[in-house]
N, C-alpha and C positions, 0 to 999 in steps of 0.2 A: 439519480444518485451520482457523485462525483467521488472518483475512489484515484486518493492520489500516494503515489509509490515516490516516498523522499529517501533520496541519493546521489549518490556523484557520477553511478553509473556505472557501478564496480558488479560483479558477476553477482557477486549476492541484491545487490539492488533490480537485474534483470530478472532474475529466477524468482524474485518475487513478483515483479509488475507478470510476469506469466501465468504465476500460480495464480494472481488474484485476477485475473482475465479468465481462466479457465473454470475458478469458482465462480463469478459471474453469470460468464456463458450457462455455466452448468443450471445454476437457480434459476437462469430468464432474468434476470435484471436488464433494466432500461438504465445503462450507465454509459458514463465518461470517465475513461482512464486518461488519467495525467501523469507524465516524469515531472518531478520537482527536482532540477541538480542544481539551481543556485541555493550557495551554503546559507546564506543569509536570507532565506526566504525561508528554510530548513530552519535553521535557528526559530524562527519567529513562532514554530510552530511549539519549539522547548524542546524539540528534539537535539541530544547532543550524540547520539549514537545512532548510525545506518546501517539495515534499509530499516523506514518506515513504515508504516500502511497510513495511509489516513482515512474514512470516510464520511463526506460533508465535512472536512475541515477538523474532523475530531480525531485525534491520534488513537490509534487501537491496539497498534503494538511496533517497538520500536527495538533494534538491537538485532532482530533475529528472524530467520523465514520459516513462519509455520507450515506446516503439512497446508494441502489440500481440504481437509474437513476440518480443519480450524479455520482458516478463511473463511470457507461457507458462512461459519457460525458468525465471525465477527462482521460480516456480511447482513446477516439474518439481525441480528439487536441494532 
């Protein structure tokens, strides 16, 4: 699973690559976390608002850092 965190690398883009390392670890996922901070690799993805989540390339939720157990979930589907 490749779970990638798009952002500039602003505090909310970190606190989310954390949380969603921590829902990871937590489930046992076999993953690769990625920072994506070039804007125009971001763009491509149709994101216009940071942080992202992405997982395998599919955007899950953008604009905002969910808790802990909404990761899990968007994790889990």
């Amino acid at each position: 699973m490749k779970i990638q965190v798009l952002g500039t690398g602003c505090a909310k883009c970190n606190n989310l690559a954390a949380v969603a390392k921590e829902a990871a670890d937590a489930l046992g996922l076999d993953y690769e976390l990625v920072k994506v901070t070039d804007i125009n690799e971001i763009m491509n993805f149709g994101v216009m608002i940071t942080p992202a989540l992405a997982v395998d390339g599919d955007v899950k939720v953008a604009g905002k850092v969910p808790d802990l157990d909404a990761v899990k979930e968007l994790l889990k589907s």
